[in-house]
Structures are given as C-alpha cells and as structure tokens.
C-alpha positions in Angstrom: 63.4 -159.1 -20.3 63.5 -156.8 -23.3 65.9 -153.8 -22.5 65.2 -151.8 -25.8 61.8 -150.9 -27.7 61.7 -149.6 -31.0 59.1 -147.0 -32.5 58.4 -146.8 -36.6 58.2 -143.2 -36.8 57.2 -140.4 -39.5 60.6 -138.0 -39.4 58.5 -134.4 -39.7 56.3 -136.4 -37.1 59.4 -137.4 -35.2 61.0 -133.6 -35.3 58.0 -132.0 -34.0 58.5 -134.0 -30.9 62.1 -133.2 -30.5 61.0 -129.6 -30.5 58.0 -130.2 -28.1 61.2 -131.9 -25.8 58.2 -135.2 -25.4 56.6 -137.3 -28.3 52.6 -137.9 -27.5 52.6 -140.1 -30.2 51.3 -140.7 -34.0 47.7 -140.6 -34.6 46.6 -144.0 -34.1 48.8 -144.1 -31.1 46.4 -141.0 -29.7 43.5 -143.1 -31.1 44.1 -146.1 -29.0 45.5 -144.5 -25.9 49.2 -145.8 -25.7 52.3 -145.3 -28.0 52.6 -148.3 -29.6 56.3 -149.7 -30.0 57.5 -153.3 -31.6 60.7 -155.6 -30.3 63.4 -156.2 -32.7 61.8 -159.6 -33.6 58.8 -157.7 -34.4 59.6 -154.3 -36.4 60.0 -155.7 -39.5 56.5 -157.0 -39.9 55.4 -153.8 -38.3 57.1 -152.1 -41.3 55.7 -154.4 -43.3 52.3 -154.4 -42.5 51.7 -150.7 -41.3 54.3 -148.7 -42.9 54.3 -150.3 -46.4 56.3 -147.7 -48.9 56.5 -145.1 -47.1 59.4 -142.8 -47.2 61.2 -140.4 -44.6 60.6 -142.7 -41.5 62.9 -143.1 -39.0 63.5 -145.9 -36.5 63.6 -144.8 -32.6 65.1 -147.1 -30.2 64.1 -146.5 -26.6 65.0 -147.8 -23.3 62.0 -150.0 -22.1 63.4 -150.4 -18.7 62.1 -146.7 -16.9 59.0 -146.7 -17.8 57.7 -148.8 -14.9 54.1 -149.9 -14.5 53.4 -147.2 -18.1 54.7 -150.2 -20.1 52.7 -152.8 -20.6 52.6 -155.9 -22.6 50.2 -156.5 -24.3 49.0 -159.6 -26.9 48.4 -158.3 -30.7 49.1 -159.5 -34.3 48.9 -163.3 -33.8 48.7 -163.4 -30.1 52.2 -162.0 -29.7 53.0 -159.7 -26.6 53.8 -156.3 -27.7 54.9 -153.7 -25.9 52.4 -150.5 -25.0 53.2 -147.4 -23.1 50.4 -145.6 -21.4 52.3 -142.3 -21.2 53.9 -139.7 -23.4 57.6 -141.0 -24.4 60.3 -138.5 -22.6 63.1 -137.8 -24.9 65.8 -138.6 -22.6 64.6 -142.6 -23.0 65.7 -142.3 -26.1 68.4 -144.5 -27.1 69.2 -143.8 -30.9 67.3 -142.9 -33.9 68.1 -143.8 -37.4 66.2 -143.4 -40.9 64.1 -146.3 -42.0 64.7 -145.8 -45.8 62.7 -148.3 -48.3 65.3 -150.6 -50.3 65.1 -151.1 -54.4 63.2 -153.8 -53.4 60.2 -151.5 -51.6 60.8 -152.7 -48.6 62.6 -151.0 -45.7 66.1 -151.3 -45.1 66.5 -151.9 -41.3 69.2 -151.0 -38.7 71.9 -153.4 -38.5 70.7 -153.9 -34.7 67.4 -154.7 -35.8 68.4 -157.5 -38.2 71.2 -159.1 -35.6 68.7 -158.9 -32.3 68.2 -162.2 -30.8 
C-alpha cells in the first residue's frame, strides 16, 4: 500500500492554505470534486504534463494512510490508479513540503525522494 501522496502545488496557492489552517484544493481540483494527488512513480509526468514551466511550485508530501474511505483510487492517464481525496486536505497530514523549481533544462527538478521511490 502507498503510505505517502504527493500534491504539485502553486506556493501563493499553497500559503493561502497554510493560513486558512486546511487546503480545499487548486481550481481544477474544486472543478472535479476531489484534490487530486500523484505517487512518486507518477509526479514526474504530472509535472510534465500539467505543470509544464511553471515557476514557484512547491511539492507537498502527505500521509495517505488517515484519510480512510476520502481516498480513493481511481484509474486516469493510461488506466493507471491515482489517488483522489474527496475531502479538504487537513494540514496536520502533511508530511513535508519542498519547492519544485524548473531545471536549465525546463523541466522540474524533483525531490530527492521522488526520484529514489520504488
């Protein structure tokens, strides 16, 4: 079972949740009606395909495993199961959070536990 989640997250996005002590989530996350988060395996083509030069994003890791019945997975890009949490995201499941900068390359340069999950 996956124990951490992560979320690709706008920072001024990310710091009005920190003051609001809950993050309700980015806009298409409202849109849809869950907070859509990635697996390690899976961020960097999230990046990639959602987040494509943009700056001042951070990484959020979260812990998937109190979120109960709220978390589901669910199958998306190429029939992989991603996971979806039908519920605001309380602060305090927070794990770490970390800036997502882009590279010289353009792309972003990940957290060293993104790149060394299993």
């Amino acid at each position: 079972m996956v124990k951490t989640i992560y979320k690709i997250v706008p920072r001024e996005l990310w710091q009005e949740a920190r003051a609001a002590g809950v993050f309700r989530g980015a806009p298409i996350d409202l849109k849809d009606g869950y907070i859509h988060f990635s697996t390690a395996t899976q961020a960097v083509e999230t990046a990639r395909l959602y987040f494509a030069g943009e700056e001042d994003l951070l990484m959020v890791a979260v812990d998937a495993t109190v979120f109960g019945d709220s978390l589901k997975w669910e199958p998306s890009r190429g029939g992989d199961l991603f996971p979806h949490l039908f519920a605001d995201l309380p602060l305090n499941a927070v794990l770490w959070e970390k800036p997502l900068p882009l590279g010289a390359d353009g792309t972003h340069a990940f957290p060293v536990e993104i790149l060394e999950a299993p």
